[in-house]
C-alpha positions in Angstrom: 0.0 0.0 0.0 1.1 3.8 -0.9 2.5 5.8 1.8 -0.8 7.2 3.3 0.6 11.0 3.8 3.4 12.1 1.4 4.7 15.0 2.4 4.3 16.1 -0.9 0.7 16.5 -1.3 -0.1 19.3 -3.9 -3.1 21.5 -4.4 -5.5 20.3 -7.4 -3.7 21.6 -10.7 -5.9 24.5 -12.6 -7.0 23.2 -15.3 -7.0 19.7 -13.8 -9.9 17.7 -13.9 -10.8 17.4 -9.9 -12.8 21.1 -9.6 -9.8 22.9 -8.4 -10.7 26.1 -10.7 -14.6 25.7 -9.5 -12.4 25.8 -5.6 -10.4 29.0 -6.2 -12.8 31.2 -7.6 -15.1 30.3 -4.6 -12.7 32.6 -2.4 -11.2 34.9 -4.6 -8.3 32.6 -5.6 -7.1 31.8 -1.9 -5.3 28.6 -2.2 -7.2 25.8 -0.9 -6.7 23.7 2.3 -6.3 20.1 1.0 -6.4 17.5 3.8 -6.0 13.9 3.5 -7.9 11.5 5.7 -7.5 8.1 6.6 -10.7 6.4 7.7 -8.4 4.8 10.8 -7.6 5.7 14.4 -4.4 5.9 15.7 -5.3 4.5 18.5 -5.4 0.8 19.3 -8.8 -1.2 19.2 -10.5 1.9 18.6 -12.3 3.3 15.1 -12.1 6.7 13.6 -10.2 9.2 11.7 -7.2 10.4 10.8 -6.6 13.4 8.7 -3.1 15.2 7.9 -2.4 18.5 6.6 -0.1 18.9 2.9 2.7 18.8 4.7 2.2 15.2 6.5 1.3 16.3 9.9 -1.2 15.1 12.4 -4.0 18.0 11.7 -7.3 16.6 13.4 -8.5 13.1 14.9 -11.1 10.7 15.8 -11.5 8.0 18.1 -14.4 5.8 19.0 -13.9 4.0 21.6 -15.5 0.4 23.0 -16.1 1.3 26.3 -17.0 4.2 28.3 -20.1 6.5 28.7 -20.3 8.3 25.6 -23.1 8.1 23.6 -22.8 5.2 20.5 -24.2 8.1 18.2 -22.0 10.7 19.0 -18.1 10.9 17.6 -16.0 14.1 18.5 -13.4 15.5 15.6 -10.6 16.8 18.1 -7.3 19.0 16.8 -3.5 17.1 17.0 -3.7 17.6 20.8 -7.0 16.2 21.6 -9.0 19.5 22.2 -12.3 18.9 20.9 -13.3 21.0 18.3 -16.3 19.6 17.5 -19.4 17.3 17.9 -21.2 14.7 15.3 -24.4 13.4 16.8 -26.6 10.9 14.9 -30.3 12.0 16.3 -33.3 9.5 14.9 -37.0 10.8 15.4 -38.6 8.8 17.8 -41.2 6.3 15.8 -39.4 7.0 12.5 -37.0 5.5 10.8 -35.9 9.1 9.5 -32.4 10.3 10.9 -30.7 13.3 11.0 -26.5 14.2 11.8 -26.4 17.3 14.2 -22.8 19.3 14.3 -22.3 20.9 17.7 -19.9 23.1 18.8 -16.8 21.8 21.5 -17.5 18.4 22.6 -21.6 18.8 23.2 -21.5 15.2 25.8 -19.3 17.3 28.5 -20.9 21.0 27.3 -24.8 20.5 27.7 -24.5 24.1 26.4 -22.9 23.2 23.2 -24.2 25.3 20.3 -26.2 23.3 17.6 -24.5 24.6 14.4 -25.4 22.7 11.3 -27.9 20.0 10.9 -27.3 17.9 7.5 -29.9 15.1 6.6 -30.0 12.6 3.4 -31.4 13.9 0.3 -34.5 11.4 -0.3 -33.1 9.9 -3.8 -30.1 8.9 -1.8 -31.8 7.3 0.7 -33.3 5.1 -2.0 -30.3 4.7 -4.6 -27.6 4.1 -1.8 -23.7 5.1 -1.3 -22.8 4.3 -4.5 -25.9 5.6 -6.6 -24.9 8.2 -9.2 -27.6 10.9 -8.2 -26.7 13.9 -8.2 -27.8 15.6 -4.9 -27.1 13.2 -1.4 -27.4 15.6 1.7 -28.7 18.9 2.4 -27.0 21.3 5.0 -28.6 23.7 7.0 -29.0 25.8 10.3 -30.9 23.7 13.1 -34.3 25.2 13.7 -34.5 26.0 9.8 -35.0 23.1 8.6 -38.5 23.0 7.3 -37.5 25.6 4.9 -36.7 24.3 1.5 -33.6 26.6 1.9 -30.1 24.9 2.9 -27.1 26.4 3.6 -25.3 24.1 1.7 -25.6 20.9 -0.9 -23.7 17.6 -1.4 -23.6 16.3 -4.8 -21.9 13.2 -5.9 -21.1 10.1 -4.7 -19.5 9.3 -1.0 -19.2 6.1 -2.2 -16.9 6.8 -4.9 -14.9 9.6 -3.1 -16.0 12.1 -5.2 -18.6 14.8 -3.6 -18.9 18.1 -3.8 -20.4 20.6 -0.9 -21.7 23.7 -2.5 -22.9 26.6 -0.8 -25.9 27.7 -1.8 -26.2 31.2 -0.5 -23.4 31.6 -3.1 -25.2 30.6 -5.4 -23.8 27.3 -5.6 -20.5 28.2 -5.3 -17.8 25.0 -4.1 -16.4 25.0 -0.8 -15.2 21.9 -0.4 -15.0 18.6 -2.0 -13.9 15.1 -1.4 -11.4 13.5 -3.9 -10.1 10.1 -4.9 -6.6 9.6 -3.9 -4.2 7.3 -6.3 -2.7 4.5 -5.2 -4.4 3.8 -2.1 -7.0 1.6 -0.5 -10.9 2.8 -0.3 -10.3 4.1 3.4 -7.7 7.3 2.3 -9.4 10.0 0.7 -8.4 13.8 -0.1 -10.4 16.3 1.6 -10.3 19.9 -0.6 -11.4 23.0 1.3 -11.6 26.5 -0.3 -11.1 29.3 2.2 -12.7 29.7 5.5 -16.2 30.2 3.9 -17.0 26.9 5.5 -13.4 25.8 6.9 -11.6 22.5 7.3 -13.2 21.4 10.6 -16.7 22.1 9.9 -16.0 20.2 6.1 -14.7 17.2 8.1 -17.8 17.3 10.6 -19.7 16.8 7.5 -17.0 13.8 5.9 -18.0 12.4 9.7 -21.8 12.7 9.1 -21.7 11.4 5.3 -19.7 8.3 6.2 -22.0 7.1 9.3 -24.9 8.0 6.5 -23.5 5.9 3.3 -20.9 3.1 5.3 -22.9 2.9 8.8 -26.3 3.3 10.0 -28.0 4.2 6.7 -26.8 1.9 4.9 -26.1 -1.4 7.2 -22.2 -1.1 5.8 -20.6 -0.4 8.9 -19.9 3.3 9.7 -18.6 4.7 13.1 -21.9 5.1 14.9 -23.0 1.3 14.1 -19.6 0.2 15.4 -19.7 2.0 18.2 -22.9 0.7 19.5 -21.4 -3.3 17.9 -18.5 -2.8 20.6 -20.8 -1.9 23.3 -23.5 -4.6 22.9 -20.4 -7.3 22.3 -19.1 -5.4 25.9 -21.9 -6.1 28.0 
């Protein structure tokens, strides 16, 4: 297997074929932050993330853990030290099968006063095409409290599956902000993570890589993502 984070990791090209024009002229030409994660925890017999920066250093984590007293449907993204930065929580309507992913600020299982800040749910075509379905909308973003409106903050298009989505903002009018790219040579579970400028910024973007792959590999799907893992460790614990 390819070295998971080169230090040599390199913007898209302009011109290249991977949206890095589209990412530019989101933010005035401000050179995007490009991120590669690694669907993996560093830690041992514990699932998660890890994501580097270009340059091959530690830039945020995740660890699930087996045990302990967190909720099975919440995962924290933390910085290189381990300050949480912020909080994923899977949230299903009681008698419905419908589920939403709610990103909080700081860790929101130790802040009870941990500010609700996005709220993304499945586009209804993906929920019957799947992970890998071709269609072109899968998730819609928006600000807890507004979602009734048909307005969200932002769109994903694209395929999680595939590792190719793209998160466009549509107060922008559609404008890209971030988007998730194959990366050569590796395994399914190392990904590139573009972001364009801090329209959006790269933890929020990876709050939402956190949400999509608990909504395509895990609970939504049956596949296997963090939040159904989590709660396999602690019914195997008990």
């Amino acid at each position: 297997m390819a070295k998971v984070h080169p230090n040599a990791v390199s913007p898209p090209e302009p011109g290249g074929a991977t949206g890095g024009p589209a990412l530019a002229a989101a933010e005035g030409d401000e050179p995007p932050t490009v991120l590669t994660v690694w669907r993996k925890s560093l830690l041992f017999n514990c699932d998660g993330f890890t994501v580097f920066d270009a340059r091959g250093d530690l830039a945020f984590r995740v660890d699930c853990y087996a045990g302990g007293n967190r909720r099975a449907a919440d995962v924290v993204l933390m910085d290189a030290k381990g300050k949480p930065l912020l909080t994923v929580r899977r949230k299903t309507r009681l008698g419905l099968a419908e589920r939403c992913w709610v990103i909080y600020d700081g860790d929101a299982d130790a802040d009870k006063r941990a500010t609700p800040l996005l709220s993304v749910r499945r586009h209804a075509a993906g929920r019957l095409l799947g992970a890998t379905s071709a269609c072109k909308t899968l998730a819609r973003v928006a600000t807890p409290g507004a979602e009734a409106s048909a307005a969200a903050s932002y769109v994903v298009e694209g395929s999680y599956g595939r590792c190719a989505c793209t998160v466009r903002d549509a107060a922008r009018g559609g404008a890209v902000v971030a988007e998730v790219q194959r990366k050569e040579n590796v395994g399914d579970d190392v990904f590139r993570l573009v972001v364009a400028g801090p329209r959006l910024g790269a933890p929020l973007a990876m709050a939402l890589v956190i949400a999509l792959d608990d909504m395509f590999r895990g609970s939504g799907t049956g596949a296997g993502g963090w939040s159904a893992r989590s709660l396999l460790h602690r019914t195997l614990s008990v």
